[in-house]
C-alpha positions as CSV (number, residue, x, y, z in Angstrom):
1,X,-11.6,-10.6,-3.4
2,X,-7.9,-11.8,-3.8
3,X,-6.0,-11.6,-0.6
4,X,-3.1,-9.4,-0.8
5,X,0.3,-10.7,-1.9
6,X,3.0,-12.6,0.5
7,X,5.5,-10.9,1.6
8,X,7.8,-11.0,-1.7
9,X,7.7,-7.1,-3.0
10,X,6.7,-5.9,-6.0
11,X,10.6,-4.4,-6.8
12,X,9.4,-1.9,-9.4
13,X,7.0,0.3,-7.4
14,X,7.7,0.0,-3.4
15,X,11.3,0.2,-2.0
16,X,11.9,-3.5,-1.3
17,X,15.1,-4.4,-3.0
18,X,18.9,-4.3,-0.8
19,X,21.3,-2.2,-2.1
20,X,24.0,-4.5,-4.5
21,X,26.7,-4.5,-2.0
22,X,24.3,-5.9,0.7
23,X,21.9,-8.0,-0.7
24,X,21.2,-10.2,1.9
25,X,21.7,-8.5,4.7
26,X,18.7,-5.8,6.6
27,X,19.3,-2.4,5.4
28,X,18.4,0.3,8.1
29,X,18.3,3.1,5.6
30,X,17.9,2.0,2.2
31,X,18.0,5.9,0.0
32,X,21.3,6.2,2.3
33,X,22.6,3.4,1.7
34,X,24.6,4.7,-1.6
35,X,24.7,8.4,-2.6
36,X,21.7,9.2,-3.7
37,X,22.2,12.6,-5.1
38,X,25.1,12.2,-7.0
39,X,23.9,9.3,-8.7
40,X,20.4,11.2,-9.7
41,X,22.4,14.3,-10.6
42,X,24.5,12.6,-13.0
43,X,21.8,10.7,-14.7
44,X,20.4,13.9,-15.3
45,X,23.3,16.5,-16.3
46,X,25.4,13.1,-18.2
47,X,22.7,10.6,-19.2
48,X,21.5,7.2,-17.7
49,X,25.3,5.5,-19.5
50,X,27.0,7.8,-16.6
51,X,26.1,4.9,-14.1
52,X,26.4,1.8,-13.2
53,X,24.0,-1.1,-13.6
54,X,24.2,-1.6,-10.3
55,X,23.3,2.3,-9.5
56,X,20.3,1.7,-11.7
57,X,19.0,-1.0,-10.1
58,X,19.4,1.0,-7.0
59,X,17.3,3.6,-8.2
60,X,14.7,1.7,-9.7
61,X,14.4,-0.8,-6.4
62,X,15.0,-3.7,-8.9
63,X,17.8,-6.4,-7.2
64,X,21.4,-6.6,-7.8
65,X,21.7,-7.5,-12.0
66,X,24.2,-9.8,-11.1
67,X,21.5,-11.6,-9.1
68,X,18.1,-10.5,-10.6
69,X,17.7,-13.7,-13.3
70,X,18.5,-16.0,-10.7
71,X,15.5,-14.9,-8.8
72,X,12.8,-15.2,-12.0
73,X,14.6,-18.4,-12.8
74,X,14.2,-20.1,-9.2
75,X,10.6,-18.9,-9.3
76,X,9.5,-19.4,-12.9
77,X,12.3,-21.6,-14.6
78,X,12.2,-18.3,-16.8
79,X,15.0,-15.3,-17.2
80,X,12.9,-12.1,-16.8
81,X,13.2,-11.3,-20.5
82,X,12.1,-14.4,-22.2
83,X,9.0,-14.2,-19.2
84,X,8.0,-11.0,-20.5
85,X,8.1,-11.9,-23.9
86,X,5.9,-14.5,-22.6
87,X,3.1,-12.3,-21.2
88,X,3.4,-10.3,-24.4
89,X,3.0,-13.2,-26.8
90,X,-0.8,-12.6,-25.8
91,X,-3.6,-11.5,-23.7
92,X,-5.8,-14.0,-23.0
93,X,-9.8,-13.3,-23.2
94,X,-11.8,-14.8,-19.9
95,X,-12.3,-17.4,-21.5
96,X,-9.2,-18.5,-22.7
97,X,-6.7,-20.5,-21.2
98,X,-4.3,-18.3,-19.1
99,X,-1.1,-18.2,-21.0
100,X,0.8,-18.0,-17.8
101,X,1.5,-20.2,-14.8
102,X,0.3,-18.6,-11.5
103,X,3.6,-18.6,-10.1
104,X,4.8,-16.3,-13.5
105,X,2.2,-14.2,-13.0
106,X,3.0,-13.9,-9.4
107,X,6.8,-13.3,-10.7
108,X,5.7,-10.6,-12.9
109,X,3.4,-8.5,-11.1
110,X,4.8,-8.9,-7.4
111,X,8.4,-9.0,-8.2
112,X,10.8,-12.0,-7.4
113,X,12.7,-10.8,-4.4
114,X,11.2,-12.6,-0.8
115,X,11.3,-10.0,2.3
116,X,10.3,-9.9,5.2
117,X,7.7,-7.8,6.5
118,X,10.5,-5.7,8.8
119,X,12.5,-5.5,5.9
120,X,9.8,-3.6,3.6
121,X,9.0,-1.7,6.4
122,X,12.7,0.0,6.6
123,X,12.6,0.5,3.2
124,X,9.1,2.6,3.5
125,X,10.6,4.4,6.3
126,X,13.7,5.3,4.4
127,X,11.5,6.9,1.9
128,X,9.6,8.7,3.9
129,X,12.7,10.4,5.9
130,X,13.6,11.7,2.2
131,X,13.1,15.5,1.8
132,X,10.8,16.9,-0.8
133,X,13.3,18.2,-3.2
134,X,15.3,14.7,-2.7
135,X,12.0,13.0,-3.8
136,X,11.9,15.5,-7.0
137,X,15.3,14.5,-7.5
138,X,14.8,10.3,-7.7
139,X,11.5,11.3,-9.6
140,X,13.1,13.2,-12.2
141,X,16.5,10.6,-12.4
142,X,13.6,7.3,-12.3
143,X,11.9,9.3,-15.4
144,X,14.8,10.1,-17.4
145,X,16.3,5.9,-16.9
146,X,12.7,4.9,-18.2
147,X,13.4,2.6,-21.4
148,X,11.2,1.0,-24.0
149,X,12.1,-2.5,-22.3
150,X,10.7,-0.6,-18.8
151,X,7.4,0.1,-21.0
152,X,7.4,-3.9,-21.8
153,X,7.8,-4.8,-18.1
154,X,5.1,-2.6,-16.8
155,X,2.6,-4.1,-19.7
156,X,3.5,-7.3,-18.7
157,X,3.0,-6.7,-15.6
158,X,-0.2,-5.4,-15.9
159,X,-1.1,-8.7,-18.5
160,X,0.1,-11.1,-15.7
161,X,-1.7,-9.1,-12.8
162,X,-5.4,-10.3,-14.6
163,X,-3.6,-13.6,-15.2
164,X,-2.9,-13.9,-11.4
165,X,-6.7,-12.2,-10.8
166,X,-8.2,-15.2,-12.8
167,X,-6.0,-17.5,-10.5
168,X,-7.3,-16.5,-7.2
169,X,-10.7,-15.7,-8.3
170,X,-10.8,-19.3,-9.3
171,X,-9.7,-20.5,-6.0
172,X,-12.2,-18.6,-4.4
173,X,-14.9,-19.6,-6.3
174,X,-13.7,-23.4,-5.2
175,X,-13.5,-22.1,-1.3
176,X,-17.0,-20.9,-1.7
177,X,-17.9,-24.0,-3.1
178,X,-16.7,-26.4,-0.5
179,X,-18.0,-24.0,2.0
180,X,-21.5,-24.3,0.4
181,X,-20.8,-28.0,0.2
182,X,-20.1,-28.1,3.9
183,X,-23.0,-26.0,5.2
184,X,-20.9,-23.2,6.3
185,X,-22.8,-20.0,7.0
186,X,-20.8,-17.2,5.5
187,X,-21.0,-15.4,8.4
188,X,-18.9,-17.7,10.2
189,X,-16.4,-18.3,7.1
190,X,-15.9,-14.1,7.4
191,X,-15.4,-14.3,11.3
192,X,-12.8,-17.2,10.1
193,X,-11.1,-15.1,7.2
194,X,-10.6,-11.9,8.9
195,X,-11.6,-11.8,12.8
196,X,-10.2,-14.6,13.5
197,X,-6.6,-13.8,12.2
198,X,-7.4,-10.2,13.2
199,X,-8.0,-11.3,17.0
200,X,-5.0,-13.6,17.3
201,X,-3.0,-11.3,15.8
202,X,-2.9,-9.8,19.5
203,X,-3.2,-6.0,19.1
204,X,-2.4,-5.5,22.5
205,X,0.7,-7.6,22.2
206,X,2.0,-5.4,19.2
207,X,0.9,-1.9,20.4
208,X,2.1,-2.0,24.1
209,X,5.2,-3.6,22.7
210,X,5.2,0.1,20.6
211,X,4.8,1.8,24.2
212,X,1.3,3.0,23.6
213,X,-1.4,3.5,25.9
214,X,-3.5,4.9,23.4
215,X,-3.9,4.9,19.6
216,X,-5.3,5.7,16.6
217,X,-5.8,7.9,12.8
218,X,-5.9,11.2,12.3
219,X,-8.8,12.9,10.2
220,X,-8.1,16.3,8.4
221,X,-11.5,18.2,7.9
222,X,-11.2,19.9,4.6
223,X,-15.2,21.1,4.4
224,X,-15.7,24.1,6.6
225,X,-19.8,25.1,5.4
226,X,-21.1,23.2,7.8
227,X,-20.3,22.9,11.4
228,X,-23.6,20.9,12.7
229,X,-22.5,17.9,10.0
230,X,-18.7,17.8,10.8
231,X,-20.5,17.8,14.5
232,X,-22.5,14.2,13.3
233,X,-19.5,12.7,11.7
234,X,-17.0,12.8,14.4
235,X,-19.8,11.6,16.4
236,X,-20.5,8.9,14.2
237,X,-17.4,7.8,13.3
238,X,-16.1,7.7,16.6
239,X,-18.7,5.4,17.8
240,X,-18.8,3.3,15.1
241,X,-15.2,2.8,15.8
242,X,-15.1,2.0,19.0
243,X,-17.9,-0.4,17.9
244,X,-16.2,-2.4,15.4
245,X,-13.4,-2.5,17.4
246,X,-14.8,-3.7,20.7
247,X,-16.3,-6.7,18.6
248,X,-12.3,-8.0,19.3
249,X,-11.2,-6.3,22.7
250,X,-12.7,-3.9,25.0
251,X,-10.0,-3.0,26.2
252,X,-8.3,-2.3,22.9
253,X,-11.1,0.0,22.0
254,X,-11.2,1.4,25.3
255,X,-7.5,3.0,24.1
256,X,-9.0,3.8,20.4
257,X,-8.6,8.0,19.8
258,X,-9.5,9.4,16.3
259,X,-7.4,12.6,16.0
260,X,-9.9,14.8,14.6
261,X,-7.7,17.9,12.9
262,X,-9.0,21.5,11.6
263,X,-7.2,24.3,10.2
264,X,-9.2,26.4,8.0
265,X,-6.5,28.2,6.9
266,X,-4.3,25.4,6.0
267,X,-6.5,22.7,5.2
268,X,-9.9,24.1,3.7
269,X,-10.4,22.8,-0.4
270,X,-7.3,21.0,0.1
271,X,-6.2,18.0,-2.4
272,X,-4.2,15.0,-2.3
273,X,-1.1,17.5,-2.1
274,X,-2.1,19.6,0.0
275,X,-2.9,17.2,2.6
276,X,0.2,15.5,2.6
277,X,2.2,18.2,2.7
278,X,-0.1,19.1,6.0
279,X,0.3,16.1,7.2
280,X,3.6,16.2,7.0
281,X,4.2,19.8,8.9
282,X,1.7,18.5,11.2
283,X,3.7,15.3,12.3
284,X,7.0,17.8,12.4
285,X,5.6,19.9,14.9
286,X,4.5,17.0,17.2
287,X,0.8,17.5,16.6
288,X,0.7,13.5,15.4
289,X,1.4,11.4,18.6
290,X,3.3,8.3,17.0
291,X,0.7,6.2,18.3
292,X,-1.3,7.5,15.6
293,X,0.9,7.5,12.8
294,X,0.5,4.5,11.3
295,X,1.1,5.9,7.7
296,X,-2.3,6.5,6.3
297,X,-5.2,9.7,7.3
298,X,-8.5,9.9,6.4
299,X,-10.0,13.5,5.3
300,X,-13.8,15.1,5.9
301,X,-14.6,16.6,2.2
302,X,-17.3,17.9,1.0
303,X,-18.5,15.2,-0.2
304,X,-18.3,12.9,2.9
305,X,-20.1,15.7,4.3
306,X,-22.8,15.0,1.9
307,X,-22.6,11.4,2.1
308,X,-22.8,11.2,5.6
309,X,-25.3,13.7,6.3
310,X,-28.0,12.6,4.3
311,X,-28.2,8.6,5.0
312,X,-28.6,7.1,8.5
313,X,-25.6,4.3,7.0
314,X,-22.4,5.5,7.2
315,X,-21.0,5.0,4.1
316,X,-17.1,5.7,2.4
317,X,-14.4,8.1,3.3
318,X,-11.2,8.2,1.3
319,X,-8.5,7.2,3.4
320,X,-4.7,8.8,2.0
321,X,-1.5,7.2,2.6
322,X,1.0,10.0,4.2
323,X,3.7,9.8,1.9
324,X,2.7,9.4,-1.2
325,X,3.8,11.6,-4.2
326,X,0.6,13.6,-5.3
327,X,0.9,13.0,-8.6
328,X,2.1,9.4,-9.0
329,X,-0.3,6.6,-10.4
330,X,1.2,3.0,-10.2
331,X,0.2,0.5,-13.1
332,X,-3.1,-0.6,-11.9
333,X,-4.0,3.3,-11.5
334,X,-3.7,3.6,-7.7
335,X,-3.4,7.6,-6.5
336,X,-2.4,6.7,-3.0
337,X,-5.8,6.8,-2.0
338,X,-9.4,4.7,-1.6
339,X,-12.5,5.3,-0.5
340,X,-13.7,2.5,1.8
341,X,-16.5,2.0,4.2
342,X,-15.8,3.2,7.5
343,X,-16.1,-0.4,9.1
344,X,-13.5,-2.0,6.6
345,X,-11.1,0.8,7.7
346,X,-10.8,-0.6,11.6
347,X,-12.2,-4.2,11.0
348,X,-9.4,-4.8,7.8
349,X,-6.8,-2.1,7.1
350,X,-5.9,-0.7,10.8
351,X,-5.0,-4.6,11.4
352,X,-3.0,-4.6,8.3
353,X,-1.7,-1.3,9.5
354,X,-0.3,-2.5,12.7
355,X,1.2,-5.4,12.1
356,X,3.5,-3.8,9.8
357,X,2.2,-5.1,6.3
358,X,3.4,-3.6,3.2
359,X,0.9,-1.8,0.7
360,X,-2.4,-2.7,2.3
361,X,-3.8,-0.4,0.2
362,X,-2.8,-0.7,-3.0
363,X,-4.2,-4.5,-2.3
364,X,-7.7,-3.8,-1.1
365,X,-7.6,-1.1,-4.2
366,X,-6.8,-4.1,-6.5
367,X,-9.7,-6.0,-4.5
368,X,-12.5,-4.0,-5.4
369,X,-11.2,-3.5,-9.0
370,X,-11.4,-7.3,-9.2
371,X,-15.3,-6.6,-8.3
């Protein structure tokens, strides 16, 4: 499985670029930074030639134009045009040579602007401080700027992504190799790869630093049939939890509480939409302790019910980021949500979670669709 990019964002789909007349500085509220609505509104009611280049790299999250080929061309030796041309001179079969460097492909489907991991953060927290109809509003203004060069981008982008796939596969396949070569159990290569880094990572450190004494992620029960099942799961879940967790720190499990949520009214059938916007009304009334907001929920459905209830191994729950726009699908068909095995949730995304990285989702997503 390819490890999730480095910190450079991918400046077409995440809000990672600074606004043009502070490129270089940290923005504390990126959608504020320049007027919002009345650049939208005029895209909309005078056509995409009523602004700026500088306004429409704003509201695409794509850097300063002034700056933008400067960035491919440090990383790739390549304008962004004449790289996309390159992706879209062919697509190369598995068994071709890739057509691309690794470091193009990287360009293409991460974006070329380095940030740091605070720095992405603000800009996801800028976004989510956005009210629903200013969220229409960029939606509808983002659709109506989409050009036929766009369209070329995003199939690049989507050519260089399995270019960059091949790449790491490759060097996995070489890792695996040496490890085998080496005698290395892979047991003790995973406890390398991802409990090691998760342990000295400190979680302790990070969330007393936050002021919490406890913590957590909130699950919204959506399946109402069957009271005895929701009865196992929470029971389950909870303890399997507190297991995986106390492989790294007692103590840090010891403060582990799964916010378990039920509104029948509210919540029962409810889809991606309806969740969110639950979720969302839920944190605004103070019924999500910040300590367990970390910007994802899982939800009990009917068919986790099923799941769960009829095998003695606990098996996937689909786990929802917060924020996301119910009906938006990026380029490598990510809804905002994945299903994963309860013991990847605390033993790889909560890590991810807390220290602040950007998009763990969409890169364990990409993971398994490497599979």
């Amino acid at each position: 499985m390819p490890d999730s990019p480095p910190s450079s964002g991918d400046t077409r789909t995440s809000p990672s670029d600074p606004p043009p007349a502070a490129a270089n500085t940290p923005i504390s509220d990126y959608y504020r930074s320049l007027s919002l609505h009345s650049i939208c509104t005029r895209v909309l009611e005078s056509g995409p030639e009523s602004i700026t280049p500088q306004e429409r790299a704003f509201l695409q999250l794509r850097p300063d134009p002034s700056i933008e080929d400067s960035l491919y061309l440090a990383k790739t030796s390549l304008t962004r045009r004449a790289l996309v041309q390159k992706a879209l001179a062919s697509e190369p079969t598995p068994t071709e040579e890739p057509h691309l460097t690794k470091a193009e492909a990287g360009a293409l489907a991460w974006g070329v602007q380095d940030l740091s991991a605070a720095e992405q953060t603000s800009r996801l927290k800028s976004k989510s401080r956005l009210s629903e109809a200013e969220r229409d509003l960029l939606k509808r203004a983002r659709a109506a700027l989409r050009t036929e060069e766009d369209k070329e981008y995003e199939q690049a982008g989507r050519i260089a992504f399995k270019v960059w796939q091949g790449y790491t596969a490759a060097e996995r396949q070489q890792a695996q190799e040496r490890d085998t070569a080496s005698g290395k159990d892979p047991a003790v290569s995973f406890q390398e790869r991802v409990v090691l880094p998760w342990e000295r990572a400190n979680w302790m450190t990070l969330l007393q630093e936050k002021g919490y004494q406890s913590w957590g992620l909130p699950v919204l029960r959506t399946e109402y049939g069957d009271p005895a099942a929701w009865l196992n799961f929470k029971t389950r879940f909870t303890a399997l939890a507190r297991e995986e967790v106390g492989r790294i720190s007692a103590p840090l499990a010891e403060g582990l509480r799964v916010l378990y949520m039920e509104d029948e009214d509210a919540l029962a059938g409810a889809e991606q939409a309806g969740l969110v916007a639950y979720y969302a009304r839920a944190r605004a009334e103070g019924k999500v302790p910040e300590s367990q907001h970390l910007g994802v929920f899982i939800s009990y459905d009917a068919g986790v019910q099923d799941r769960w209830a009829n095998s003695d191994m606990e098996t996937l729950a689909p786990v929802w980021y917060s924020d996301w726009d119910a009906d938006k699908v990026d380029r490598f068909g990510f809804r905002g949500a994945l299903a994963m095995r309860p013991e990847m949730i605390w033993r790889t995304l909560v890590p991810k979670l807390v220290r602040g990285d950007v998009k763990p989702l969409e890169g364990l997503h990409m993971m398994a669709e490497e599979r």
